[in-house]
Backbone as CSV, one residue per row, in Angstrom:
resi,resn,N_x,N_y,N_z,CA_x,CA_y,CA_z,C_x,C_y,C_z
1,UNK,126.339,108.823,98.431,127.180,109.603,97.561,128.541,109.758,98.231
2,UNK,129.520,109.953,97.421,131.321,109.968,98.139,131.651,110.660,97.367
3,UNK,132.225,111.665,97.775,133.249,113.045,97.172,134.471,112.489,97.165
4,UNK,135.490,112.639,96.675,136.794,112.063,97.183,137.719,113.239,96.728
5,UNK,138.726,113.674,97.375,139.796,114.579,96.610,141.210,113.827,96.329
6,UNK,141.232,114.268,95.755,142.810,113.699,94.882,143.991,114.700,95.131
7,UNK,145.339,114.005,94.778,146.472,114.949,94.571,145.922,116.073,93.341
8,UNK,145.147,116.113,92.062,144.930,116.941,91.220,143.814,117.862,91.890
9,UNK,143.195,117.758,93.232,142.213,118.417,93.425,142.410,119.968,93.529
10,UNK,141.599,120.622,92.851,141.575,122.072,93.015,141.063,122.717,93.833
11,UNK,142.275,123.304,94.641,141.611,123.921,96.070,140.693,125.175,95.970
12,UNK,139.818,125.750,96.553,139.185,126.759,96.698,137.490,126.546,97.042
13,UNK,136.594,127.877,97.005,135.585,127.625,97.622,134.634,127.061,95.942
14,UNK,133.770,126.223,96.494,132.898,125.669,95.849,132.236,126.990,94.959
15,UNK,132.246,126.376,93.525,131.368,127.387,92.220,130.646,127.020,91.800
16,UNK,129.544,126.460,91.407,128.767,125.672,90.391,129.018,125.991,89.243
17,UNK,130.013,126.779,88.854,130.622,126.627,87.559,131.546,125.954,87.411
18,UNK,132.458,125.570,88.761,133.740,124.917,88.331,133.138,122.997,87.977
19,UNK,134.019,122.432,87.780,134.265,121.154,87.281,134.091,120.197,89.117
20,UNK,132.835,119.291,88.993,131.924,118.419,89.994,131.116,118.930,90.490
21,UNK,130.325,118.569,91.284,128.991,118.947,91.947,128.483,120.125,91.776
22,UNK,127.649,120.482,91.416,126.581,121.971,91.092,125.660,121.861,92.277
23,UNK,124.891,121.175,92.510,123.855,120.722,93.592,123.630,119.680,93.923
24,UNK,123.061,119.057,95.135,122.203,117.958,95.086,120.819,118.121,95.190
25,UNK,119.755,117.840,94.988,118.389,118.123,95.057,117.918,117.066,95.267
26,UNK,116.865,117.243,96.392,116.604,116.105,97.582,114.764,116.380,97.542
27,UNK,114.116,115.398,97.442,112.889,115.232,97.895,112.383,116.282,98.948
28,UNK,111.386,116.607,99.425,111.387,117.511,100.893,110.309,117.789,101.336
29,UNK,109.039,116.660,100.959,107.711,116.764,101.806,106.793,117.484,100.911
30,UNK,106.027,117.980,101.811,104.674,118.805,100.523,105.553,120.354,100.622
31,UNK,104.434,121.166,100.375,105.242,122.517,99.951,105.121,123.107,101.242
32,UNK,104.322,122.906,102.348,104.356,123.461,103.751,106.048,123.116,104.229
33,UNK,106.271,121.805,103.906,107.670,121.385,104.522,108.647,121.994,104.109
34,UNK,108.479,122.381,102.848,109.532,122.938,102.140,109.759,124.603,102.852
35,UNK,108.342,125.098,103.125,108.058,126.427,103.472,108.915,126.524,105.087
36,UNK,108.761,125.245,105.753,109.193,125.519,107.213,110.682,125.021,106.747
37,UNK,111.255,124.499,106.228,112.556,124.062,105.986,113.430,125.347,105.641
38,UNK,112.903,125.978,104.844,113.603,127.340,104.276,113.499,128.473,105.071
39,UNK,112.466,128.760,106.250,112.119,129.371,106.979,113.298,129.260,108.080
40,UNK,113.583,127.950,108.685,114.461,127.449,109.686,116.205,127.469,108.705
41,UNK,116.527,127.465,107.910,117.402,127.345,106.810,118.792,128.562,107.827
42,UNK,118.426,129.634,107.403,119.186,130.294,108.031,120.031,130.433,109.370
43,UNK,118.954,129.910,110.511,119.799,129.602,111.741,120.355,128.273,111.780
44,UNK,120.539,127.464,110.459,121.816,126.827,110.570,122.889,126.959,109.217
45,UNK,122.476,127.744,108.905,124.040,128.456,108.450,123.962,128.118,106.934
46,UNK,122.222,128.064,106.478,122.117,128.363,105.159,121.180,129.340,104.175
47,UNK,121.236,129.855,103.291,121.276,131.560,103.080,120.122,130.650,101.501
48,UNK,119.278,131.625,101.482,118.148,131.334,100.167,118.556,132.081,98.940
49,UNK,118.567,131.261,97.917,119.574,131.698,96.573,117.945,131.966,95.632
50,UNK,118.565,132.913,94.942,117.282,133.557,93.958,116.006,133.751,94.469
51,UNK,116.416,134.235,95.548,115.030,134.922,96.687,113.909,135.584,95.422
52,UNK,114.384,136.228,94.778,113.083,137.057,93.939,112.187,136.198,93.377
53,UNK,112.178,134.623,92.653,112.021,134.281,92.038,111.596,132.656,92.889
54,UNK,111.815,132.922,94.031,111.668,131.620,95.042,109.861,131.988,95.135
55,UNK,108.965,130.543,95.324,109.577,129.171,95.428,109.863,128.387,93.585
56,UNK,109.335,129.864,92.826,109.347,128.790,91.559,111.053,128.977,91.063
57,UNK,112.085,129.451,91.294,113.010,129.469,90.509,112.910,128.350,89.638
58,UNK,112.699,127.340,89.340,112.880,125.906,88.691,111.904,126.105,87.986
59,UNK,110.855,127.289,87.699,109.966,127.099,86.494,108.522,127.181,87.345
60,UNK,107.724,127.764,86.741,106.487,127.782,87.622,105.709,126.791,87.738
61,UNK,105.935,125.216,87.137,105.517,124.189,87.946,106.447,122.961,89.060
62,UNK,107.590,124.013,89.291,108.684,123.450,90.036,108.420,124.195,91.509
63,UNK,108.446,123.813,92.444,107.837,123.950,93.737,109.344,124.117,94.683
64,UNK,110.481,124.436,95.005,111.382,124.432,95.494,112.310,125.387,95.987
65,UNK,113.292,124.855,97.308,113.960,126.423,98.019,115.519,125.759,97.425
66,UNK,116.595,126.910,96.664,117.557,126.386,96.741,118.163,127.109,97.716
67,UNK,118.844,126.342,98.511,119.485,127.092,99.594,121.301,126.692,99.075
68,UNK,121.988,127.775,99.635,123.537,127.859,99.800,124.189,127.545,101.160
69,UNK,125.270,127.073,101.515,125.841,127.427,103.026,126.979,127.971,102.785
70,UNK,128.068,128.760,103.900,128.973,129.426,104.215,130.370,129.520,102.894
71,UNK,130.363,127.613,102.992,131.138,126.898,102.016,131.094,126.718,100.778
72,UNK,129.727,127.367,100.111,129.215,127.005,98.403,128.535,126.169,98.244
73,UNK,127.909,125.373,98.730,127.471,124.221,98.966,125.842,124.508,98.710
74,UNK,125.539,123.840,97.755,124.324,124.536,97.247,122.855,122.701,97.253
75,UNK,121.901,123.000,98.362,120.589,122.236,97.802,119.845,122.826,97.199
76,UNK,118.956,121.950,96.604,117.618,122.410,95.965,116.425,121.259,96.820
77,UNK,115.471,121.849,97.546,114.566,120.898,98.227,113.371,121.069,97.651
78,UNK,113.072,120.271,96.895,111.903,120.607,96.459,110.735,119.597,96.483
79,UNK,109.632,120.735,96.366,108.271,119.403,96.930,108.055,118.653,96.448
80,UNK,107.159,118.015,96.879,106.639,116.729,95.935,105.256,117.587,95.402
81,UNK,104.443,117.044,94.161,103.568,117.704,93.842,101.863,116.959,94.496
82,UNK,101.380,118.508,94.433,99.775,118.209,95.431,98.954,116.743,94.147
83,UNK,98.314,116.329,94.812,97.608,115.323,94.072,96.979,115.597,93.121
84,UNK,96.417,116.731,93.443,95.747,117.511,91.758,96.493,117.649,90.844
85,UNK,97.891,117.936,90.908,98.696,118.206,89.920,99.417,117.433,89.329
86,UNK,99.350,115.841,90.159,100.268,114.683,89.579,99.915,114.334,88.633
């Protein structure tokens, strides 16, 4: 993936409302991985978005942590599903 900024680029901190990228959402192991990923998340400088509602924010057969960093910068890691459920 390549971001590029332009002379028209609009400076400021990242929104997922403004105009390009909202998230990327990345594969991220079974749901243990996801559990130690989000666990470790914070001591590098990324913060868990819709904590109340984590791990299903994405719907209660969506398995995933969206995390934020400093900058706006928003993942969604979410599991892959258990074999029973594929």
């Amino acid at each position: 993936m390549v971001l590029e900024s332009g002379t028209d680029h609009v400076r400021g901190h990242t929104d997922r409302l403004r105009s390009g990228m909202n998230h990327l959402a990345l594969w991220a192991g079974s749901r243990a991985d996801v559990d130690a990923i989000t666990r470790e998340a914070p001591q590098h400088g990324w913060r868990l978005l819709f904590a109340d509602l984590h791990p299903h924010a994405g719907g209660p057969q969506h398995y995933a942590a969206f995390l934020e960093d400093d900058a706006g910068f928003e993942v969604e890691l979410v599991a892959e599903e258990p074999e029973s459920l594929a």
